[in-house]
Phi, psi and omega in degrees: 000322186285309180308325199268351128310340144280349180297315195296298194317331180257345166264029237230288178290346189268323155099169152208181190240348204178168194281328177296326175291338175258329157296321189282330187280356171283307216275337158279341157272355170254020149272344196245307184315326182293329156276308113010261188321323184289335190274331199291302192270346171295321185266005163146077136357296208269307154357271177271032184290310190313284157303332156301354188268311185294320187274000155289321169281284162348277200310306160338297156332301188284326152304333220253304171269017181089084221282333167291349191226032147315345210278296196325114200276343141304305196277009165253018106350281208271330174292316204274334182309290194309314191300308208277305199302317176302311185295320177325316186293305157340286174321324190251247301214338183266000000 
């Protein structure tokens, strides 16, 4: 769980500038988040409900505006809202 919580935290950290750069660090943090929830729920389901939940709700979101149109700053937003409350919740509670 931890490689792959620093894994999200380094595609996390690179920030963008513009809408392709920021399409591209969404589609790598929800490849990296994406690991991070499976590692999350293989070590303790019950646990780890609160951020699966939260990283679900992402991935959804990113299904709903389209995974191709992150780039756009309202819809990496409303993907990034759900993303930041899991790590927090991480950050206080493991």
């Amino acid at each position: 769980m931890e490689e792959a919580l620093a894994a999200y935290q380094k595609a996390a950290a690179a920030g963008c500038t513009d809408a392709p750069s920021c399409q591209e660090q969404m589609t790598a943090k929800l490849k990296a988040v994406k690991d991070l929830r499976v590692a999350l729920a293989a070590e303790d389901r019950a646990a780890y409900a609160e951020p699966i939940r939260l990283i679900r709700r992402a991935e959804s979101l990113a299904d709903h505006y389209g995974r191709d149109n992150l780039g756009a700053k309202g819809n990496s937003l409303a993907v990034n809202q759900p993303l930041q409350q899991a790590i927090s919740w991480l950050a206080v509670n493991r």
